[in-house]
C-alpha positions in Angstrom: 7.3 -20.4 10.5 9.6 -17.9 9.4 9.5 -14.7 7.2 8.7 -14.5 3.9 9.9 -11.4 1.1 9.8 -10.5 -2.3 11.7 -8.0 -3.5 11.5 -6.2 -7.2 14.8 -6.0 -8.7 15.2 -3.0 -11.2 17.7 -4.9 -13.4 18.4 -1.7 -15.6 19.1 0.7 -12.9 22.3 2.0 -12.6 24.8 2.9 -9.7 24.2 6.8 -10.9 20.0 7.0 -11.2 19.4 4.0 -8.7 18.8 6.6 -5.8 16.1 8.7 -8.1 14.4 5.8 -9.3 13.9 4.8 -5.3 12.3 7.8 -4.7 10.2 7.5 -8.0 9.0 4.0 -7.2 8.4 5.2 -3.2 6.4 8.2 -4.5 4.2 6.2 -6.3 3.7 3.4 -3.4 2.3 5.8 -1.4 0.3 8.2 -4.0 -1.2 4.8 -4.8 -1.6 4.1 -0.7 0.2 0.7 -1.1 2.3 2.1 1.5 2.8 5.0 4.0 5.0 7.6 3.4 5.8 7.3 7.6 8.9 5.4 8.3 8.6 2.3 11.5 10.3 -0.5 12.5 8.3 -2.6 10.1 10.9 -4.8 7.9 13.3 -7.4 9.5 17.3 -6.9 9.3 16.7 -2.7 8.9 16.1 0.0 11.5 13.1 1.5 9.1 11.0 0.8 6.7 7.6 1.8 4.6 4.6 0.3 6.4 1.7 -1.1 4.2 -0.7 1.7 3.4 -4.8 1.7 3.7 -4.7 0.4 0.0 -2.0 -2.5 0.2 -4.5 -4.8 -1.4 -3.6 -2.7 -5.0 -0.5 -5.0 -5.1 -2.0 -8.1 -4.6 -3.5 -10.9 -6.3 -5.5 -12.7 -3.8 -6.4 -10.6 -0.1 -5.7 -14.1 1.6 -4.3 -12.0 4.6 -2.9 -8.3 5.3 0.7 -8.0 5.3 2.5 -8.0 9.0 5.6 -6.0 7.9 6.5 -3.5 5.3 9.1 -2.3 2.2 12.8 -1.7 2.6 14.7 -0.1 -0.2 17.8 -1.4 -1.8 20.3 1.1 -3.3 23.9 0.2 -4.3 25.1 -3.2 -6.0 23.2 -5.9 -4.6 23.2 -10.0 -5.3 19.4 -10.2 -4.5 19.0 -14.0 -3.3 16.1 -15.9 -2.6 17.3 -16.7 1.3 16.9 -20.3 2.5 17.8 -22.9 -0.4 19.4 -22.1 -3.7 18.7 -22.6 -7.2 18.7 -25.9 -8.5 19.7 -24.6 -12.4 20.7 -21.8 -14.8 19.7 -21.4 -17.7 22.1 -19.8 -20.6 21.2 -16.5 -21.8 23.0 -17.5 -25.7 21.4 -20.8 -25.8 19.1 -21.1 -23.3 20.8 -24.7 -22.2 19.9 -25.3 -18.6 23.3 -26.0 -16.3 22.3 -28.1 -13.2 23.6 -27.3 -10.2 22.7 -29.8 -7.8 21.2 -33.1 -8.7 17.7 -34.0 -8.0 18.3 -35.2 -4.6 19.9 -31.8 -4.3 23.8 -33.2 -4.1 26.2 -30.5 -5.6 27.3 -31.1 -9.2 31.2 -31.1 -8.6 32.0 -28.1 -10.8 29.5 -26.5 -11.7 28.7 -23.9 -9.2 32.2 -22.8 -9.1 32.4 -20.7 -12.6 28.8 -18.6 -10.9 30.4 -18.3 -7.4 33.2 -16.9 -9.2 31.3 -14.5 -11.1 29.2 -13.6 -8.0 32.2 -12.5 -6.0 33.4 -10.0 -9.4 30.2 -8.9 -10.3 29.8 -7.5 -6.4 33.0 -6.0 -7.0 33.0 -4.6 -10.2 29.3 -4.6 -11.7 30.7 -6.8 -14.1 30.9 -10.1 -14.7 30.3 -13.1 -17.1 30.1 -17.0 -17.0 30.8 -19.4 -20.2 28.3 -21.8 -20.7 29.9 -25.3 -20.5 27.0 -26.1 -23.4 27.8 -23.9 -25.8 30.6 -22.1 -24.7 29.9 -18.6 -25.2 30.2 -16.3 -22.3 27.2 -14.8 -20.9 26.8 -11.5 -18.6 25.9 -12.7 -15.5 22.9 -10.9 -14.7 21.2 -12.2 -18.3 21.8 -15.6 -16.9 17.9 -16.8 -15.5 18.0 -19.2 -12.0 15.6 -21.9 -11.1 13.0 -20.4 -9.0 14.1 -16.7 -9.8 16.6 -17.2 -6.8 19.0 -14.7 -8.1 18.9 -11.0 -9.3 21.8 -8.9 -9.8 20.7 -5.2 -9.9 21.7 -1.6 -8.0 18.0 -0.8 -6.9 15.1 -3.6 -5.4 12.0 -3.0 -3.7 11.8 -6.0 -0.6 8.5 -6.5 1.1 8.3 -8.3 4.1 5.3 -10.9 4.9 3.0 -9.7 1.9 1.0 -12.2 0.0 1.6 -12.8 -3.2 2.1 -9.7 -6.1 -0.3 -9.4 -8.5 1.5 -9.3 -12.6 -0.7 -6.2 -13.2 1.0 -4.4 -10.4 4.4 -6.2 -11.1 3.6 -4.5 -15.0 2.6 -1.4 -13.6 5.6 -0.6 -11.1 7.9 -2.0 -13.7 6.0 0.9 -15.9 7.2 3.4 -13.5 10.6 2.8 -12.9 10.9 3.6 -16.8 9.7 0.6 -18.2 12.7 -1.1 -17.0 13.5 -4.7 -16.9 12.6 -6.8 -13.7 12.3 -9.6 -11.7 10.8 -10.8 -8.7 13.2 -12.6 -6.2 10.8 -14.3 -3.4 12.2 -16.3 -0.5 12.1 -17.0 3.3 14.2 -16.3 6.3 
């Protein structure tokens, strides 16, 4: 069965105003009773976390069950991954080429994860990092690079909810709103 997430990666935060744009984002949660203001045991792989509130179904698109677990916040440089699988492709952010990374019976491509495993391990080092696209060969920042099935975001702050159905865009829109109308993405997986 397994646990599912999604987590809202704040692609604009920074090291320096990650921490107040936490707080911003939880203040709002729980002015808007999305969640409770009460820490629990509620999110897997973390000693606390935000339990859904009496208005949880605010975030949602379709009420097609109430959420089991709650929100854990991510501060600090973070490769945001989509858990079990990977994703299949990238897709240039100068050309917009797509680079396969596995084939369609999901064998590796020899070579072409390498240059993005690379760029993983100095971006987590350094918040920097970049990856030439073998298409047009122009080097890229590696968080502008876009991943089949949004299974990667590379950011310093992400919201991750724990066994919530799906986000609705309007609330997507609207929390993106308050975290400064910064960039984001939704990373969804399972555990």
């Amino acid at each position: 069965m397994g646990s599912h997430f999604q987590i809202l990666v704040d692609l604009d935060a920074t090291p320096v105003d990650a921490k107040v744009l936490a707080a911003r984002g939880l203040e709002w949660l729980v002015e808007e009773e999305i969640v409770r203001a009460e820490r629990t045991d509620c999110v897997l792989g973390a000693p606390w976390g935000y339990p859904p509130g009496p208005r949880w179904a605010r975030a949602v698109g379709r009420e097609d069950w109430e959420p089991s677990d709650g929100l854990k916040i991510e501060t600090g440089r973070t490769v945001f991954h989509g858990g079990q699988g990977d994703a299949g492709y990238a897709v240039c952010p100068c050309c917009a080429a797509r680079v396969d990374l596995y084939t369609d019976e999901w064998d590796v491509i020899e070579g072409a994860w390498e240059p993005f495993d690379q760029a993983i391990g100095t971006w987590h080092d350094t918040g920097r990092a970049a990856v030439a696209c073998p298409h047009c060969g122009r080097a890229g920042e590696l968080g502008a690079w876009l991943w089949g099935n949004d299974h990667y975001a590379f950011g310093c702050l992400g919201f991750e909810f724990w066994n919530w159905p799906e986000f609705s865009p309007g609330f997507l829109e609207r929390f993106a709103g308050v975290l400064g109308g910064h960039r984001t993405v939704l990373v969804g997986g399972k555990l």
